[in-house]
N, C-alpha and C positions, 0 to 999 in steps of 0.2 A: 542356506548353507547347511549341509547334512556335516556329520564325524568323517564319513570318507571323504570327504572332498578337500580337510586337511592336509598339510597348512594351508594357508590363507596366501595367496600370490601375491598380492599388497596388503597386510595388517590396516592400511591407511597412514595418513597424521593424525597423530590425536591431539586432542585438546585438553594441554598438560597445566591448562591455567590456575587447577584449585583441584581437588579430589571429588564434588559435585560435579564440576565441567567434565573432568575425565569420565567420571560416572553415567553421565546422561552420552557424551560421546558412546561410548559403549553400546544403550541401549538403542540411540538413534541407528548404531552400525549395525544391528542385531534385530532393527523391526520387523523385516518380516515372518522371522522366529518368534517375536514375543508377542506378534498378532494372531500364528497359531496355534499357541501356548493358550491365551486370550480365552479363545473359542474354544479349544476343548475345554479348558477351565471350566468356562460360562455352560459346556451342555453337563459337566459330571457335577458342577456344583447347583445346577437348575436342576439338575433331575434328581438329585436329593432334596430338594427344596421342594419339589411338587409329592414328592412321600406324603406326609403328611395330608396334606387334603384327599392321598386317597386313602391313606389309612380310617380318616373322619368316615369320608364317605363310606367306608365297607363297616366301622361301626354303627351308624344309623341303617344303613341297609340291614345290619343285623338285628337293630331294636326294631325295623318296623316290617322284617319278618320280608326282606324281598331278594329274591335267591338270584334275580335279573341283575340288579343292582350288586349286587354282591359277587360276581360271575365277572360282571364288567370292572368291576375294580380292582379283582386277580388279574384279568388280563391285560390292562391298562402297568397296573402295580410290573406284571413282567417285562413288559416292553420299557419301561421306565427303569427298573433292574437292568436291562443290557445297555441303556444307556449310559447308565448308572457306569460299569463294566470299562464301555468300552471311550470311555470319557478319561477316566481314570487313567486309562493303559497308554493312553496318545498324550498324555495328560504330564504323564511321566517321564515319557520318550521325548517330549519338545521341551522340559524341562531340562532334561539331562543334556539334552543337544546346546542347549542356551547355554548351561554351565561351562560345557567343554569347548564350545567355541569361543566365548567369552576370554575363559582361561588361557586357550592358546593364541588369541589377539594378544591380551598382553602379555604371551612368554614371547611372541615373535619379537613385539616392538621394543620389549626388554634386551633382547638378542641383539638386535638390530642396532639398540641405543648405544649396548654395548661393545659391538662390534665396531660401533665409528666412534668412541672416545680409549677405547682400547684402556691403556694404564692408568689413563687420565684421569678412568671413570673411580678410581676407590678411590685416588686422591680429593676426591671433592664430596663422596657420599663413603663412611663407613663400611667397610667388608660385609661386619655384620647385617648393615641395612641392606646391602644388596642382594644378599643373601634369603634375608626374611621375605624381601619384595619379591624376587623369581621363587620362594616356595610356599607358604605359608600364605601369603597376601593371594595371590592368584587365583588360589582356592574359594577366599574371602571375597574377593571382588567378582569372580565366576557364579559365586552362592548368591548376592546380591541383586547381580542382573535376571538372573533366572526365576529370583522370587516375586522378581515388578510384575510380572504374567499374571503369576498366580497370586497374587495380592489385588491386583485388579478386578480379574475375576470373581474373587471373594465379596470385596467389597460393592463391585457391582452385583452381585449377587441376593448380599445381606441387603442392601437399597431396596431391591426389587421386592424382595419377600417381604418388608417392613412395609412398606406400600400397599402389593395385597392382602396384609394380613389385616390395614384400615381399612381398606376394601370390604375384605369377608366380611370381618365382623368388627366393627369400630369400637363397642363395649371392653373386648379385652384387647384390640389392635394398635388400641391408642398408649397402653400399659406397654406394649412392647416395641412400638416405634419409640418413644421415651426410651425405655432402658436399654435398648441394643447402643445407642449411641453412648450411654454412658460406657455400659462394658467393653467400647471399641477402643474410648480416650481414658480408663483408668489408670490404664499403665502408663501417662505420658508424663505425670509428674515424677516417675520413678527412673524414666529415661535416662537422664543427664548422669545423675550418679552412678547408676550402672557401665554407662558408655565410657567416665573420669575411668571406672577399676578395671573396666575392660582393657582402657590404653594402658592404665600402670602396667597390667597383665603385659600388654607384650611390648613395654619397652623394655621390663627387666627379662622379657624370653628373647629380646635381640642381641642384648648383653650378652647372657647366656650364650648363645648361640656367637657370638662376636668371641668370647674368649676360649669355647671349643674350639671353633676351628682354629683360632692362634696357638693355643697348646698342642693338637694336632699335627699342624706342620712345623712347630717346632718341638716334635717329642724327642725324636732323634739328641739335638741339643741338648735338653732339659737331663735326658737322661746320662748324657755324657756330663754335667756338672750336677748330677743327682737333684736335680729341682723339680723333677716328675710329679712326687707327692705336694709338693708345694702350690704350683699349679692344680694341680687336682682336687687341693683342698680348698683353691678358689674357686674350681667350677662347682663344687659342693654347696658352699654356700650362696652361690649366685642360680646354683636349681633349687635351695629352699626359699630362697625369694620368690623366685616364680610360683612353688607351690602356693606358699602363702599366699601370692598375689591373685593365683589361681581361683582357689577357697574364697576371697574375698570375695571376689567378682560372682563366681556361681552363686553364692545365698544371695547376691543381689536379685541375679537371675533368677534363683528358687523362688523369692518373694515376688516375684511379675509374675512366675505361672502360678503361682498360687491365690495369686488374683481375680487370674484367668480362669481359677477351677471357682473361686470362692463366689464371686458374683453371677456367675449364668446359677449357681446354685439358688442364690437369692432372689434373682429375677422369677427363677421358676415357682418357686414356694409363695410368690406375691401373685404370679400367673395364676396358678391353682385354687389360690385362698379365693380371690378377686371370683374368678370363674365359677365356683363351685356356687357362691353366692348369686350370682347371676342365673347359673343352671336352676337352683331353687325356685327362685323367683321365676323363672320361665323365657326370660330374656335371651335366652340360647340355648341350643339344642345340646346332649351330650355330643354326639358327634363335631359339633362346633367346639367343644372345649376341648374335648383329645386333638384336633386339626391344630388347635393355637399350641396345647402343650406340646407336640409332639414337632410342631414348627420352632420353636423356642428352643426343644431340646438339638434336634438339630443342626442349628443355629450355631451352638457353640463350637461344629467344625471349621466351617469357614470362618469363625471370628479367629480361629487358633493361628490364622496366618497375619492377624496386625501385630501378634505379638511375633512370629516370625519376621515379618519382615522387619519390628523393629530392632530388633537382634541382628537382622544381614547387614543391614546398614550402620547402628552402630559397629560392628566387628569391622565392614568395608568400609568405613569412611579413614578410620587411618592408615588400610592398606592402600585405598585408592590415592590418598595425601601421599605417602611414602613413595607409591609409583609414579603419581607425576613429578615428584622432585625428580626425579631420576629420568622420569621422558622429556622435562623441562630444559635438561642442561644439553645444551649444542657447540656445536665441533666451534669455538669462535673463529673468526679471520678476521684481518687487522689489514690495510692496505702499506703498514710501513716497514722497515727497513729500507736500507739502500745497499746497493753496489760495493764495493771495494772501493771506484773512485768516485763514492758522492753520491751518484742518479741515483735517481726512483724510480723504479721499472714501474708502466702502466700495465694493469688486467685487466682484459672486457670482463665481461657477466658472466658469470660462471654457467656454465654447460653440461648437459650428462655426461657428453661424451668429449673431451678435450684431447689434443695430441699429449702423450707422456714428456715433459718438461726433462731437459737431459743437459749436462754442462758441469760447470764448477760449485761447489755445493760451497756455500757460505751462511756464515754465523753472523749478523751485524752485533748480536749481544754480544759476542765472543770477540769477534775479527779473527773468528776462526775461517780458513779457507783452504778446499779440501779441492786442488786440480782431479779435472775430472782424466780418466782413466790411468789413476795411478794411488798407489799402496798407501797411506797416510795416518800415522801412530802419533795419538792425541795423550799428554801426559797431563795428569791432571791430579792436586794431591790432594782434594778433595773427594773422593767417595760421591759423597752425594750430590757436589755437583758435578761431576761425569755422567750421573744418572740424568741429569734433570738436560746437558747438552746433549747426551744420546737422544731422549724424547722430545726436544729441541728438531734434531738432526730429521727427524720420521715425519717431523710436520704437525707433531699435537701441538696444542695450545700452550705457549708458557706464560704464567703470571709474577708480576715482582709486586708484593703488598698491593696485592686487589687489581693491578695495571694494567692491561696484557701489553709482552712484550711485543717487538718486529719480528717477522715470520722470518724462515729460516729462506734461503733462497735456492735457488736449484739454475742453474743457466740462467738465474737473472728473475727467475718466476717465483714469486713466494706462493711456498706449498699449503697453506693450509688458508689459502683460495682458489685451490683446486678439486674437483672431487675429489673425493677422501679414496674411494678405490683407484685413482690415477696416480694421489703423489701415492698411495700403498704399492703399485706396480713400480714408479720410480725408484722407493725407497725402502729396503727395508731392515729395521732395526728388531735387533735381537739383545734381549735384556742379559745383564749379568745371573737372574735366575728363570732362566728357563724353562717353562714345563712342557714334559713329555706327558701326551696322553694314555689311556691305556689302549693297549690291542695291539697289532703287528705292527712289526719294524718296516716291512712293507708298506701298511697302510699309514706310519708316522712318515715316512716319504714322498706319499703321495698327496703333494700340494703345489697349486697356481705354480708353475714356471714356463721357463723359454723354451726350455727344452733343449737348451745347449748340454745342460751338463744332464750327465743320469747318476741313477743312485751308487753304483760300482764306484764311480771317480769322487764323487763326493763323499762316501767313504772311507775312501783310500786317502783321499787328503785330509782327514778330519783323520787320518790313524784310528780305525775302528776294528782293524782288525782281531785284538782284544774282545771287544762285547761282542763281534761276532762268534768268537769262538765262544764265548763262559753264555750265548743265548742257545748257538747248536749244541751244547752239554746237557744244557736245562730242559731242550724238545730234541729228543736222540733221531725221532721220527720223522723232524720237520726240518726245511731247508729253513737259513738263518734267515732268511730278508722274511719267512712266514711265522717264525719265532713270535709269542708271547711278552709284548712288553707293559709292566705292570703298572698300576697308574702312577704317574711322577717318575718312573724307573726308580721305585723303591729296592729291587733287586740288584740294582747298581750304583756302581761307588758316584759321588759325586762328580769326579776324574769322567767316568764313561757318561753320565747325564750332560754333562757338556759337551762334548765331541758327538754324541747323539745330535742333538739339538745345534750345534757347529754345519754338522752334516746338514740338517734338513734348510738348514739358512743353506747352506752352498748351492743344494738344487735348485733352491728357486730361480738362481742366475738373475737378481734385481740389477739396474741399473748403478744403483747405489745399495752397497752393502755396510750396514752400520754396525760393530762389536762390541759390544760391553764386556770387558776384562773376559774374555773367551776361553782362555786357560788357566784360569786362579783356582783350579782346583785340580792340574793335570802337575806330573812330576817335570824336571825341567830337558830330562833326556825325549821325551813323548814329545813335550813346548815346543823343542829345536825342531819337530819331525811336522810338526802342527804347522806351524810359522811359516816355511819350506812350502808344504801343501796351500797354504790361503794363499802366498806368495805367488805359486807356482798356476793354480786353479785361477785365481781372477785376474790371469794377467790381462792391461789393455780394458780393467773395468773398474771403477773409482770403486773405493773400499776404505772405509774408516773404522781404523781398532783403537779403543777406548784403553789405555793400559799404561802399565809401570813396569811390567817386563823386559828385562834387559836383552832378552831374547828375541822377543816379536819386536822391538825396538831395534835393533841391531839389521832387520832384517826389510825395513820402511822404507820407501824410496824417498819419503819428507816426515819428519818427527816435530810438531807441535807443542812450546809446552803452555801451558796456561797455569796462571797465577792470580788466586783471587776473585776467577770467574772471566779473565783475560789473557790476553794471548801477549807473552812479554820475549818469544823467543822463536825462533823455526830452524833448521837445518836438518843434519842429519845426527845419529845417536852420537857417535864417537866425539863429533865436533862438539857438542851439548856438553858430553862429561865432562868437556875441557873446561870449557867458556861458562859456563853457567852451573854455580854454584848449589842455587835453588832446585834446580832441576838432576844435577847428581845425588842432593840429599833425597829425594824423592824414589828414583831410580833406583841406589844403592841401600835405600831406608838405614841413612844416619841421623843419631839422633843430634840433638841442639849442639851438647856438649861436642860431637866426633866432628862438627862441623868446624873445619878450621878457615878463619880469618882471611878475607882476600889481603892480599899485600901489595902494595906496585913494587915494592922489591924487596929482597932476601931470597935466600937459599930454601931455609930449612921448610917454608910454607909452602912454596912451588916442589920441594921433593918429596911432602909428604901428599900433595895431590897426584902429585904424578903415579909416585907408584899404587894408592889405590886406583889410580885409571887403569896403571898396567893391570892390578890385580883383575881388573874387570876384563880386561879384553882378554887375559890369558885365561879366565873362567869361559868366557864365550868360545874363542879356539877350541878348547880342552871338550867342549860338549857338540860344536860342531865335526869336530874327528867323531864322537860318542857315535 
């Protein structure tokens, strides 16, 4: 696998069982890279290794005066030089290619992970983690795999030369097959505590990083109740922690390499001492001691990669932990729920490619039930759970205290024992916030549809005519659908971020169209114009709007309301205001007190509901003329 031939067509399945299994998954995907990693390794680090014996040799040729010997050991010495060279340069290049393909293995599977739990995925793994894992980790795990090559090679390396060096000359080769193995394992009792401050280091940098981006996209907020400096004086001190944590960890780290520097220092001064005594006596020739010291010296490159890799691996062992949590977690499917009346719909075995499930869209949690191709306004006075039945509604996974509930149903098929890009075609839900990417309004339209509707009409019904003008203001030069939108549509008001993103759900033309409060940030004369438009655009196509607007309510061909996580009501709006008490405090947002009393009889209780009903439908009138 070369860099151009990125991305990777299948990343694979990995093996998300531990952050080793991931680990070794990696390198087994990556062998035939880190087998030529291997081998150039073994010729740039053999051929520094064979220096020495010819340095020996051209010294003795020089004590005994022989200009042959001394000729052949230059030219030997240079051919050994360009291997030297060109060891080195592939050496690099197969390194670098391991890291960057490594890296973008797991940014796909990351992607990929992420793409089939969609919202699901930060409720179950912190922002921050997921954050740290697609940047900062990937690096770490890429640095890892890339270094097994050349750690290998090292070590097979130093084996090899510790073997001929007993060979050469066993007097001093015995001295340094001994000490290499010490200075390979001195750092290993220093290990563990380093690897403890290394994690401290980056769980307090994920925090970090976890309450930047929450100040970030709430700056806006913060700064409209002046809580700016507040927050900022939290991520202040949550970056001298890191520092701190930082610091710690490095003097750990400073202490391993200064072990590394301290004992080949020792080894060689023992090498010499040892030698020189030897040389005296006659036992070895100089040229035999320059060969062992300058072998020894040597030496200390290839050892500088045990302390390398021990460093890749501790840094990647809790990235590699972090990312399998996160490739671990799967789409669940549950084979229960039932019907409306009782049954259990049977599914075979799921299939790549399955027909798109089309029909009456139901809730068994809810007994919520959404006729298929018609308008249906879901009242819900809970907030968060509207959220939790919209992502119900699209087919994630929903859990009650650790459970998982019954799948949502579609014609009778529960969606999420479907592939995940089938019920995504059948179904799709659009959150209460949104995000628009950065780049053209063109290119924010250009996504998966039918191809019924185009961008013009989906516009037009989403009332955009607004952002298109204040985007053609903004690029004098440029037609609006080519216009610059900036990331999140921070250029625009909250009101146009939604009808943006209203828009880009219309063209898809889904089967089923799911809205999460779609206008809770537009004014209500724009709402009336909105309502009309989704009303008018999916006629003849099931459509569920998540809301408490008396507007899009008014305008429902069946209005739902649920109560408690239940459905205790259906008809249409006007009837709702009448009959159901709960359901107008909701609607008209009255509080406890404004709430009055049902009665089964009197006057004065039945005329003060009545004329807030009037009051409601002469507010709706009044903005339908608008």
């Amino acid at each position: 696998m070369q860099i151009r031939d990125l991305p990777f067509t299948d990343p694979g399945m990995p093996d998300a069982r531990s952050g080793p299994h991931f680990l070794r998954w990696l390198g087994r995907n990556q062998l035939g890279g880190q087998l030529k990693s291997l081998a150039w390794g073994l010729l740039h680090f053999g051929s520094i290794a064979v220096l020495p014996y010819l340095v020996g040799f051209a010294v003795q040729a020089v004590i005994d005066r022989s200009g042959g010997r001394l000729a052949l050991a230059g030219a030997v010495m240079a051919l050994f030089g360009i291997a030297i060279a060109l060891g080195d340069t592939m050496l690099h290049r197969t390194a670098v290619t391991n890291w960057i393909t490594a890296a973008a293995r797991v940014q796909q599977l990351l992607a990929r992970r992420t793409a089939q739990l969609g919202s699901a995925l930060t409720r179950r793994v912190a922002a921050g983690e997921v954050v740290a894992v697609s940047t900062g980790d990937v690096e770490k795990i890429g640095w890892f795999v890339e270094a097994v090559s050349r750690f290998a090679a090292a070590a097979l390396t130093v084996l090899l030369v510790c073997v001929g060096v007993v060979i050469y000359q066993p007097a001093l080769g015995i001295v340094v097959a001994v000490g290499v193995p010490v200075l390979a394992l001195a750092v290993l009792p220093l290990l563990p505590r380093a690897t403890r401050r290394a994690d401290h280091q980056r769980e307090k940098a994920g925090r970090a990083t976890e309450l930047a981006s929450d100040t970030v996209a709430g700056l806006r907020v913060l700064r409209g109740i002046g809580g700016e400096e507040l927050f900022l004086d939290r991520y202040r001190r949550a970056s001298q922690e890191v520092r701190t944590a930082a610091v710690r960890s490095a003097r750990m780290w400073a202490v391993i390499s200064a072990v590394q520097v301290l004992l080949p220092g020792l080894l060689l001064i023992v090498v010499v001492w040892h030698g020189v005594h030897l040389a005296r006596e006659g036992r070895i020739t100089v040229g035999e001691l320059v060969t062992v010291y300058s072998t020894v010296t040597l030496l200390t490159y290839p050892l500088r990669h045990f302390e390398e890799i021990a460093m890749a691996y501790s840094f990647s062992r809790p990235s590699a932990k972090r990312a399998a949590r996160v490739l671990s977690l799967q789409r669940t499917t549950h084979a229960g729920g039932g019907l409306p009346d009782g049954t259990t719909p049977t599914v075979g075995e799921q299939r790549d490619h399955v027909e798109t499930p089309s029909g009456d869209l139901y809730d068994p949690v809810s007994g919520l039930l959404a006729p298929s191709g018609r308008l249906t306004a879901v009242v819900c006075g809970d907030p968060d759970e509207a959220g939790r039945l919209a992502e119900r509604l699209g087919g994630h996974a929903a859990f009650d205290d650790a459970e998982k509930l019954p799948s949502v149903l579609l014609g009778g098929v529960p969606l999420d024992e479907v592939p995940l890009a089938t019920a995504r075609t059948a179904v799709l839900v659009q959150d209460k916030d949104p995000v628009l990417l950065s780049g053209t309004l063109r290119g924010l339209l250009d996504v998966p549809a039918s191809g019924a509707v185009d961008a013009d009409e989906a516009l037009e019904a989403a009332q955009c005519a607004d952002v298109l003008e204040a985007l053609a203001q903004a690029s004098v030069d440029e037609a609006p659908l080519d216009a610059h939108v900036t990331e999140r549509g921070r250029s625009l008001s909250g009101g146009q971020r939604q009808r943006l993103a209203l828009a880009r759900s219309l063209v898809t033309d889904p089967g089923v169209l799911v809205l999460d409060e779609p206008t809770s940030a537009v004014d209500s004369h724009t709402e009336a114009r909105v309502a009309e438009g989704i009303k008018g655009l999916r006629k003849g196509r099931t459509t569920v709007v998540l809301t408490s607007s008396p507007l899009l309510l008014d305008r429902a061909e069946r209005v739902v309301f649920l109560h408690e996580g239940e459905v205790v009501a259906v008809g249409e709006h006007r009837a709702l205001v009448h009959s159901e008490p709960r359901y107008r405090a909701v609607v008209t947002r009255e509080t406890d007190e404004e709430q009055a009393p049902q009665a089964p009889t009197g006057t004065e209780t039945g005329t003060e509901t009545g004329t807030r009903t009037t009051d409601i439908e002469i507010n709706i009138d009044i903005e339908e003329t608008a």
